[in-house]
N, C-alpha and C positions, 0 to 999 in steps of 0.2 A: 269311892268311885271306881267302878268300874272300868277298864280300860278296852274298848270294844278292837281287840287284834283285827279283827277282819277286816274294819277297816282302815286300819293303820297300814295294814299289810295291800291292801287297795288302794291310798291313796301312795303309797309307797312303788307299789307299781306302778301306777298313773306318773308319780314324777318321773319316775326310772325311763318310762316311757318317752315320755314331752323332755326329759335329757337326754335319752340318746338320738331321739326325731331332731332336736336342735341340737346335735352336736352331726348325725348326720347331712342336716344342711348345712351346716357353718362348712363340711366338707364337699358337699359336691358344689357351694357355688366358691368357696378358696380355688376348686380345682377349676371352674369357669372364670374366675377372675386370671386366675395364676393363665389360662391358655387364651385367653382375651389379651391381656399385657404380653405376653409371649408375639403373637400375632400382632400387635401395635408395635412392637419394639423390631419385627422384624418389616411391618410396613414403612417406618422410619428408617431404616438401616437401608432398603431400598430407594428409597428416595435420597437420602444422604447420596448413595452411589451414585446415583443419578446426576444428582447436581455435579457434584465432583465430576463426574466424567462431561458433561457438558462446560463445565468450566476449563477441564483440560483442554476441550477441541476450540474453545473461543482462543485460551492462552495462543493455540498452535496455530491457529485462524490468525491471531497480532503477529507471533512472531513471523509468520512467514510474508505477511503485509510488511513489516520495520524491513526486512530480508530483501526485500523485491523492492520498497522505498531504497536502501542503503544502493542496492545494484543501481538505479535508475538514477541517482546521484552522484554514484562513483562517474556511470556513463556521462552522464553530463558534464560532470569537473574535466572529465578527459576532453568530451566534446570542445568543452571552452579552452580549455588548454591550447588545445588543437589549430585550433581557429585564431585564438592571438597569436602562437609561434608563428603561423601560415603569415599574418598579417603585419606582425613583425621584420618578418625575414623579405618579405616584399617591401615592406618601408626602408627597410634598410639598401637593398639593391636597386631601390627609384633613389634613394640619396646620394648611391657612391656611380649612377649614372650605368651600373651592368645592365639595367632593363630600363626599358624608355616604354611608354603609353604611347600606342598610336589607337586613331580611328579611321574607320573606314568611311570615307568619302563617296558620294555618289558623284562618280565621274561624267554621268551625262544630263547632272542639273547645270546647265551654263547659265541659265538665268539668276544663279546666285549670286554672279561672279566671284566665281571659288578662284583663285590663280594656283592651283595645284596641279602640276601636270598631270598628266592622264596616264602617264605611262613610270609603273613603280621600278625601283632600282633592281640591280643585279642582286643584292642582298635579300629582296622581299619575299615572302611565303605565303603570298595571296595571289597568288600565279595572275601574274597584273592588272591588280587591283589599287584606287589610290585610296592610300593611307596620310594621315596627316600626324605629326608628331607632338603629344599636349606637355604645356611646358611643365618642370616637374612639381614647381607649385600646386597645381592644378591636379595632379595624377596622385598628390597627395594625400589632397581632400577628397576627390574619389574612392581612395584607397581606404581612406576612415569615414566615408558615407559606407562604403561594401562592409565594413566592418564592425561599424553599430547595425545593421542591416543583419549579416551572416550571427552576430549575438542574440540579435531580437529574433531570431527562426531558432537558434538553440534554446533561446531560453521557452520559446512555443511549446516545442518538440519535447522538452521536458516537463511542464504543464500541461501538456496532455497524457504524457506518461504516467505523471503525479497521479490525474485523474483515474484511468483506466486502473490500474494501482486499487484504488480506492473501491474501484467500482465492481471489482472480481473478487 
């Protein structure tokens, strides 16, 4: 048997051929894969930063809320503080008689039959006006009606603060 070279040497080139065409594709699409993944890995790496960075300005967005809550609370502890020392310190000097409760009377109702004269003493500071003195039972309960009264405006004032807070 004859061994026909020529076309050994032809299909020889033929593969040589159809191996280097598929070895040159297997490289230009490695090299379209390889810059395809390149370009995905750097559209993730973007977005990554993305988020991270929106997540940083929600963080700074909370903490400066907890920030502005914590001020609006301090203010109001103080607020109330304030407000029972004040009511305090009046309960105490309606007790030991330093300050008396008066009201002002209208002097030219006579049909109520008020018996309070008309005319206030040398001591008074309603350039004579008549005043009547409430006994200090009485100036008591006044004193802690004004004082759940001046609580329930602070505790308002800081419920709407709370709010506003929230709302910015």
């Amino acid at each position: 048997m004859v061994v026909p070279w020529k076309l050994v040497g032809v299909l020889a080139l033929v593969l040589a051929g159809f191996g280097s065409a598929w070895q040159f594709q297997d490289w230009r699409y490695g090299r379209q894969l390889a810059e395809q993944a390149r370009l995905h890995a750097d559209a993730m790496n973007q977005l990554t930063q993305a988020a991270a960075t929106a997540q940083q300005v929600e963080q700074d967005k909370r903490l400066a809320l907890e920030q502005r809550l914590a001020a609006s609370e301090q203010t109001h502890f103080e607020k109330m503080s304030n407000a029972q020392r004040d009511q305090n310190r009046l309960r105490d000097r309606l007790a030991t008689a330093d300050v008396r409760l008066s009201v002002l009377l209208d002097a030219t109702d006579v049909a109520k039959g008020c018996g309070v004269p008309a005319t206030s003493g040398a001591g008074g500071v309603d350039h004579a006006a008549v005043r009547a003195r409430l006994d200090p039972t009485h100036a008591q309960r006044i004193i802690a009606i004004t004082d759940t009264g001046d609580r329930g405006l602070i505790a308002l004032q800081a419920c709407q603060e709370y709010v506003r807070n929230l709302v910015q």
